[in-house]
N, C-alpha and C positions, 0 to 999 in steps of 0.2 A: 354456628358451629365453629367457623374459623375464623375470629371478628377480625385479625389484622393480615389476614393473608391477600387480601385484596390489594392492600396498601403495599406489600411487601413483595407481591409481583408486580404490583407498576412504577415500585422502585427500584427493582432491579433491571426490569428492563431498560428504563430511562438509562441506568447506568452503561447498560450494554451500549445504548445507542452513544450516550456522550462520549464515550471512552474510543469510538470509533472516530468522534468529528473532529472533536478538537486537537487531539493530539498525536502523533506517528513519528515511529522511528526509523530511518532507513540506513542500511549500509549505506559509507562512503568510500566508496577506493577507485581507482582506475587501476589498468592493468598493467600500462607500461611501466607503473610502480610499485604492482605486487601482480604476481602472475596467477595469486590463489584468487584475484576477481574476475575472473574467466570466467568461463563456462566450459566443465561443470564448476561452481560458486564453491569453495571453500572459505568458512567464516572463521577458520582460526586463527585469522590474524590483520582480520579486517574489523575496523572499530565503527560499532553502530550510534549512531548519533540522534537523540533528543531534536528533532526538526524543529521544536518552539526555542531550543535553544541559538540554532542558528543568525549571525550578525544582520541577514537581509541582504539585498543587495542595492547597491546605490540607483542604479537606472529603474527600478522599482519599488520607489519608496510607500513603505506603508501595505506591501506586501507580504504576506508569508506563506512561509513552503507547506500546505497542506496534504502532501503526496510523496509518493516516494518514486525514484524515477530510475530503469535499466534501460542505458543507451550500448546498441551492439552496432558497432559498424569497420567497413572493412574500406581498408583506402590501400590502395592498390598491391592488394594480395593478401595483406597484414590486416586481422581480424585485434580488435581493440573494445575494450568495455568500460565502463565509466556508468557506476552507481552512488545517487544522491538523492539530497530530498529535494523536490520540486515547485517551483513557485506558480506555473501558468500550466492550462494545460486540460484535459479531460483526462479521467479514467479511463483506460483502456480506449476501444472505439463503440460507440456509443453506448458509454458507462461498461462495457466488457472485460472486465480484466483480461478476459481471456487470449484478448486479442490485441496485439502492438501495431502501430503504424510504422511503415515500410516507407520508405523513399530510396529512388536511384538516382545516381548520377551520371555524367561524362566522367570520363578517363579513372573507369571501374573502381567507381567509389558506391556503398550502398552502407544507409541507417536504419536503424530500427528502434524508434522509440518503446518501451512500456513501460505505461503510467498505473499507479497501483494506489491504493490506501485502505485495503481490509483487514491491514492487521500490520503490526509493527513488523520490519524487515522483510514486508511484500518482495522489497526490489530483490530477493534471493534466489527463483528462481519463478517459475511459469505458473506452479501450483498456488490455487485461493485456499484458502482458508474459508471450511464451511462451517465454522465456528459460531459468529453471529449469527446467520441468516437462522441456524438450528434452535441454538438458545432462545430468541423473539420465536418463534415457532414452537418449541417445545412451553415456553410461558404461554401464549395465549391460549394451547389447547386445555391447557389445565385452568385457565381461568376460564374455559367456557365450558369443560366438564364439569369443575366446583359448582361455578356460580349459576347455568340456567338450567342444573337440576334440582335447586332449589324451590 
């Protein structure tokens, strides 16, 4: 009935998944140099960057930033952000986007990591993108409506 539609959802899914792994783009700004990387995120004048294009960094060679990364922290009193793309690190807390890691210190300092990669310009604000998860979802139900009514 549909001789290439078989082919044609498991090639697009394949696509949905690569286009996830390989590649992300994350804002880069800090705040003490533009006050729109704050929170709440305004992205009008903050430039989003290509993470495969990034130089590396020297103390980890042979590394690249596969993440995008929102660090919030406040050192004594003063609340400061700094988004980029990420080289080491887990998703969220055990794979969670949803969820950042927290650390405090002495003399009222406190960070907040969140590590992201679901979609290009994660680090923007706390909201995933249920984009993929839907797409692979809505392909396989229709490849096993097609195909094991057959």
């Amino acid at each position: 009935m549909y001789p290439y539609l078989k082919q044609i959802m498991c090639l697009l899914l394949l696509l949905n998944l690569v286009s996830n792994v390989f590649s992300i783009k994350c804002w880069n700004c800090r705040s003490n140099n533009d006050p729109k990387c704050a929170d709440p995120f305004d992205n009008s004048t903050v430039p989003i960057t290509d993470c495969v294009q990034e130089k590396g960094l020297q103390h980890l060679p042979g590394i690249r930033p596969s993440m995008c990364r929102k660090i919030r922290q406040k050192v004594n009193g003063e609340w400061r952000y700094f988004r980029d793309c990420a080289y080491l690190g887990e998703v969220g807390i055990q794979g969670d986007e949803r969820f950042c890691l927290m650390r405090t210190g002495t003399y009222n300092i406190f960070i907040e990591y969140c590590t992201c990669n679901s979609k290009d310009g994660c680090n923007s604000s706390t909201f995933i993108s249920p984009f993929p998860l839907l797409m692979s979802a809505s392909l396989i139900c229709i490849y096993f409506h097609l195909f094991t009514s057959l």
